[in-house]
Structure formats: structure tokens, C-alpha cells
C-alpha positions in Angstrom: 49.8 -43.0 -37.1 47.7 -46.1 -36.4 44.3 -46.6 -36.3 41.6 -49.2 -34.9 41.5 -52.5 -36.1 38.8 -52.7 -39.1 35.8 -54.7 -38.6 35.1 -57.4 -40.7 32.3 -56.1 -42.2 33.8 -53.8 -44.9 33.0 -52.7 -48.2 34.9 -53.0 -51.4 36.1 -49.5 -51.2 38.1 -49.9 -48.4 39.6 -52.9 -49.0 40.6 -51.6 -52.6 42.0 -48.7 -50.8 44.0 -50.1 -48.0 46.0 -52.6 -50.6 46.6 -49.6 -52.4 47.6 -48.2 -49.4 50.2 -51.1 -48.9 51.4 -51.3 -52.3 52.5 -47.8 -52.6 54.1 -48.4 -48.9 56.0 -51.7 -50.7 57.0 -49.2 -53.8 58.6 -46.5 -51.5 61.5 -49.3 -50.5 63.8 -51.2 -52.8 64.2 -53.9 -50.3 61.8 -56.2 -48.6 59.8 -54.6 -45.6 58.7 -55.5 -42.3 55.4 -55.6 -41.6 55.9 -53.1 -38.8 57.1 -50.8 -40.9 54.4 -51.4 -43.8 51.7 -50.6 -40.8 53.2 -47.7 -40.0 53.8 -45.8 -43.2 50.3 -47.1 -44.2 48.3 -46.4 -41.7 46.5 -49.8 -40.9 46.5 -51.5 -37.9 48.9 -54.3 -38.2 46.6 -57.3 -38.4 44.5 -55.4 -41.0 47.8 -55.0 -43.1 48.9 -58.9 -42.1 45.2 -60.1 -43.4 45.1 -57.7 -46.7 49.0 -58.9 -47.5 48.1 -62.6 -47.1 45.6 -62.4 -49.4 47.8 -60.5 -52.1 50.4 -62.8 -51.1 48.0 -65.7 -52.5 47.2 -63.8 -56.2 51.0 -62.6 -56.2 50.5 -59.3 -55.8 52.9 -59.5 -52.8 55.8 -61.6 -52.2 56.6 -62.9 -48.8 60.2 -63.0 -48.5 60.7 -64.6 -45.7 58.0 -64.5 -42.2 57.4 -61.0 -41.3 58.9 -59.3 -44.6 57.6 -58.4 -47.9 57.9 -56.7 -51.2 56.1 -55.9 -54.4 55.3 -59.1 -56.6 55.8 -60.5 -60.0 52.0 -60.2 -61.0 52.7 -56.7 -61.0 55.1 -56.5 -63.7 53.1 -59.1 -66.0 50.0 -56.6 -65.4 52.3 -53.8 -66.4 53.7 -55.4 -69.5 50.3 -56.0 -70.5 49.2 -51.9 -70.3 52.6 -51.1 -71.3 51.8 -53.8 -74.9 47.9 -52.5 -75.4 49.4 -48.2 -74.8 49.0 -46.8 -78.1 51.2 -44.1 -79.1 48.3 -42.1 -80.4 46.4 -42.4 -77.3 48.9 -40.9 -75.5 49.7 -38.2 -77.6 46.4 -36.7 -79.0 45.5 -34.0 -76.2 49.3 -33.2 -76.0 48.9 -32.3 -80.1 45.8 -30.3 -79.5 47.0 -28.8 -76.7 49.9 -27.5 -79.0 47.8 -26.5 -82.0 45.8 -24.3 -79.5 48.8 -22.6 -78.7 50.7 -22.2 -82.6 47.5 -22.4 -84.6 49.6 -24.4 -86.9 49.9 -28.3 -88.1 50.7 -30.9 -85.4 51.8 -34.3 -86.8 52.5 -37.6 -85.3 54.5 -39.8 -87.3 56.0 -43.5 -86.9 58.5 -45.0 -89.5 57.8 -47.7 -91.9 61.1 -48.9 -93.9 62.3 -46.2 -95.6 59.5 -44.1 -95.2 57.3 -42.4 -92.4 53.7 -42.5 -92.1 51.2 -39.8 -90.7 49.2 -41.3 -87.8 47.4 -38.6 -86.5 47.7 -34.9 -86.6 45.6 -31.9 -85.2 44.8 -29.1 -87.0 42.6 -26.6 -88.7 41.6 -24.1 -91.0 43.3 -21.2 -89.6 46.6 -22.7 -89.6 46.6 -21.1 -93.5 48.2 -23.9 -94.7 46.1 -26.8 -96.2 47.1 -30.3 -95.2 49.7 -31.4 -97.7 49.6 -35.1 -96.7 46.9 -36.8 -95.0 46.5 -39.5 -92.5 48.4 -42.3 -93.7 50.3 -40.7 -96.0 53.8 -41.4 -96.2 57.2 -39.1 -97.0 60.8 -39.8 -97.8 63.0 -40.1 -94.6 65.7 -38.3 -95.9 63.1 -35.6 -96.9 61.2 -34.5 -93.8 61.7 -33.7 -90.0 60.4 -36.6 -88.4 62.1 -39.1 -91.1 66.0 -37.2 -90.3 65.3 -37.9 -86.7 65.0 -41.6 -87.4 67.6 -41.6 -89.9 70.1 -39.6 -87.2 69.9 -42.8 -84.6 70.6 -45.2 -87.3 74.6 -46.4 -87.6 76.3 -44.6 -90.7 76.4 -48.3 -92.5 72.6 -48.5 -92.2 72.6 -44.4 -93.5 74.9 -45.5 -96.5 72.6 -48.3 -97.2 69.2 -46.0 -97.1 71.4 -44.0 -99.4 72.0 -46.8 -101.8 68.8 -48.0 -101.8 66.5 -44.7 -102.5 69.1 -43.1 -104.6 68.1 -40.2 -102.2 65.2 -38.9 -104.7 64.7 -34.8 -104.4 61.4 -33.6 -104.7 62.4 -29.8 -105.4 65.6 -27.6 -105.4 65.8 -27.3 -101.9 65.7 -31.7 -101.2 68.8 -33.1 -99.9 70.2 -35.3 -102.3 73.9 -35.8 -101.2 74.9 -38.5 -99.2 78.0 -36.1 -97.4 75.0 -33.3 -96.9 72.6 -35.4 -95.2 75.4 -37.3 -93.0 76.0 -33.4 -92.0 72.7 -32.4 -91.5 71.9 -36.0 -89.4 75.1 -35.0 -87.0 73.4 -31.6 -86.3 69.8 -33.7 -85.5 71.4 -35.7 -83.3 73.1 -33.1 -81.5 70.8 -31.0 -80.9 67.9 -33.3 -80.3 65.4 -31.9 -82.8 65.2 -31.6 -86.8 64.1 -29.7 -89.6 62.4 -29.6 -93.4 63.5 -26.3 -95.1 60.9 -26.7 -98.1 63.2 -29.9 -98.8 59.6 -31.9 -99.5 57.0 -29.4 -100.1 58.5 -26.2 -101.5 56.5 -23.4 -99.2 56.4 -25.7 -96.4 58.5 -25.7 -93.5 58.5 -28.4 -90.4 60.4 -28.2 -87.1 60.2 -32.0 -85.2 61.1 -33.5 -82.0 61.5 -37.3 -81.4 58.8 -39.3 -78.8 60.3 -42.5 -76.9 59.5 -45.2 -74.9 60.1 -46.8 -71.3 63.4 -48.6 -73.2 64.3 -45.4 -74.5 63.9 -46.0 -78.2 62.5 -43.6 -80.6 59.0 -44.8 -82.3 57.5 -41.5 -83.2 58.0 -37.7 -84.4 56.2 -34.7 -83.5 56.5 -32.1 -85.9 55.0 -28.9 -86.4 54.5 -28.0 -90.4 53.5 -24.2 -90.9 53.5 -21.8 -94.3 57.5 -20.9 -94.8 57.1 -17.6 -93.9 55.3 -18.0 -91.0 57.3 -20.7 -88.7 58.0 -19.6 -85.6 61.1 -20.1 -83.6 59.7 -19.9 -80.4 57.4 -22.9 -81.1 60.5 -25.0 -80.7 61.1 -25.3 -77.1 57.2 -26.1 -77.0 57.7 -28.6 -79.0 60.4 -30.5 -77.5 58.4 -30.5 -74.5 55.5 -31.6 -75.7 57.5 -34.6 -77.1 58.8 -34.8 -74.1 55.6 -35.0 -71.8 54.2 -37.8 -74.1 57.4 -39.8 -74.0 57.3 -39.3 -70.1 53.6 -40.6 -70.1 54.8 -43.7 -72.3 57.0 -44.4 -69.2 60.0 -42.4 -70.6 62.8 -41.3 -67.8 64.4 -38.2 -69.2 68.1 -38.0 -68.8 69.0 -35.1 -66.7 
């Protein structure tokens, strides 16, 4: 498709959209692209896309490889470190919560770890859940003790597990807390397995959690999602909601899932 040559007097709006236009032609190709072919799967009249790719050339948007070729440029990737540094984990994963406290009616937690602890960031819930909010924002719980702190604990190398071990004595809170070091080293094998975790009463005794781990572009685990409902009322169907959910936020926290 090609289309007349632009006149010079534009507006903003189409300039903004035709180097849009040629930067997601430049994404669609690993290697450096002629500017024939850059017209063509653009749209623009080649010496509107020579003009607009000079001038990207100049603010490094675009890279001129060599005369007639080009390819997406390093100003791009410092731009992109820059959202990637200021995207908040929160941000990204608050409608995803509420979207899933809609659906179980029951507590949705968001949790980072801190040492030997985690620490609730956020969570979405209310009254109806039947279950009042054992700990609030910024409250913290053992690792060893809820969902979100055994997925942490699950990518950690057994010396650094033997070491968490040494140093918290692993402290029970009730009958049902995992205090043995063999126990938890076979309950972590099982989390990381299966990709998701669990808090049978182990910190609040009538309290049950099911979590799923949240990761970034690198692939590294910085947050839990965990759903924490009355014992008797967890739900085993909520679990492949959760893992999605975790999923989507990881995804939108540039996440590639491994298929």
C-alpha cells in the first residue's frame, strides 16, 4: 500500500503516528531493514519515511546501519529501563486483585520478602469475605509459616534453607506450624514442583492460604499472591484462578511464560 507524499504542513498527530508507524515496522524484523521495505509495511510514501527516520536517526531512536538500512535504537532500551525501574509491583497488580476478590469474595494479598520475613503490600478485600483481616498492610509473617514466604523459601539453594533454619530456630506459632527442618525441605520440594503453595492453619489456626509466585522481565520472583479464606471455606477451584492471575501480572511486568 503506498500513499501520497505528505505535505509539509502536518500536525503533531500525524507525525506522532507515522514514527509509530515505523517503529513497529523496525520491531517486526530482527535485522536491519531497507527503507523500501520500511515504506511498504508502513504505509508512507518513501520520502515521508526517509524524512521521519532522519530525524529519529538524530535523537537515536533509530539507528542507521549503514545508507539505506535501519533498525530500532539504543534510546529505546534506556527509555525502557527507565519505565521498567519506576513500574511498581503494586501498580500492576491491584485491578488483577480486585478482579479476583470479585470472583472468590475472599482475601487477596500481595506480598514481597524482606529478610527472613514477608511483608503485606497491598491486599483487596472486604467484609463479606467472613474472615477479618488477620494482618494488615505492612505486617509481616514468618517465611517458613505462610504461602507466599514457602514460595520464596522453595527458590532458595538448600544451604541458604539450612541457614534460614539455623537462624529462626523455625518458631511454630500453633500445632499445625512447621517446625522441622526435613518437613519443610519436603513441603518446599512439593512448592517448587508444583508452582504454587500453601498455609494449612500453620500461622493463624482457622486460617487457610493458597499462593502463587509474581515475576519479572529477568524471571525472578519478587512477589506472592495469595488468597487467605476461613479454613472451612477455601475453595479448590480458586487455585487455577490464582495462578493466572499471578500469571497475567507477571506477564504485564514483562514476564515471558515458559511454554
Amino acid at each position: 500500500m503506498k500513499i501520497e507524499p505528505v505535505p509539509e504542513q502536518k500536525t503533531t498527530i500525524q507525525v506522532i503516528e507515522r514514527m509509530v508507524a515505523l517503529l513497529d515496522a523496525l520491531a517486526k524484523y530482527p535485522d536491519p531493514v531497507s527503507l523500501k521495505e520500511l515504506s511498504k509495511v508502513s504505509g508512507l510514501h518513501p520520502s515521508t519515511a526517509h524524512r521521519i527516520l532522519n530525524d529519529m536517526v538524530v535523537t537515536r531512536f533509530v539507528d542507521r546501519v549503514e545508507p539505506g538500512t535501519y533498525r530500532l535504537g539504543m534510546r529505546l532500551l534506556e527509555l525502557g529501563n527507565v519505565v521498567k525501574s519506576r513500574l511498581s509491583v503494586r501498580e500492576a497488580a491491584l485491578d488483577f486483585m480486585r478482579a479476583l476478590h470479585k470472583k472468590t469474595q475472599q482475601t487477596i494479598n500481595l506480598s514481597v520478602r524482606q529478610g527472613d520475613e514477608i511483608v503485606y503490600i497491598d491486599r483487596a478485600f472486604s467484609e463479606r469475605s467472613g474472615m477479618q483481616v488477620v494482618r494488615a498492610i505492612g505486617g509481616r509473617g514468618p517465611l517458613h509459616l505462610t504461602s507466599t514466604g514457602k514460595l520464596f523459601l522453595s527458590v532458595d539453594e538448600p544451604k541458604a534453607i539450612r541457614a534460614y533454619a539455623t537462624r529462626t530456630g523455625l518458631a511454630g506459632h500453633n500445632k499445625n506450624s512447621i517446625t522441622d527442618l526435613g518437613k519443610l525441605e519436603r513441603e518446599l520440594s512439593l512448592v517448587k514442583a508444583r508452582g504454587y503453595s500453601r498455609d494449612n492453619e500453620e500461622l493463624e489456626l482457622g486460617v487457610r492460604c493458597m499462593a502463587a509466585g509474581i515475576y519479572d522481565d529477568s524471571g525472578k520472583l519478587i512477589a506472592g499472591l495469595s488468597i487467605s479464606a476461613p479454613a472451612d471455606r477455601l475453595q479448590e477451584e480458586w487455585l487455577e484462578d490464582l495462578v493466572l492471575t499471578a500469571r497475567q501480572i507477571s506477564v504485564t511486568l514483562g514476564y515471558i511464560p515458559v511454554e
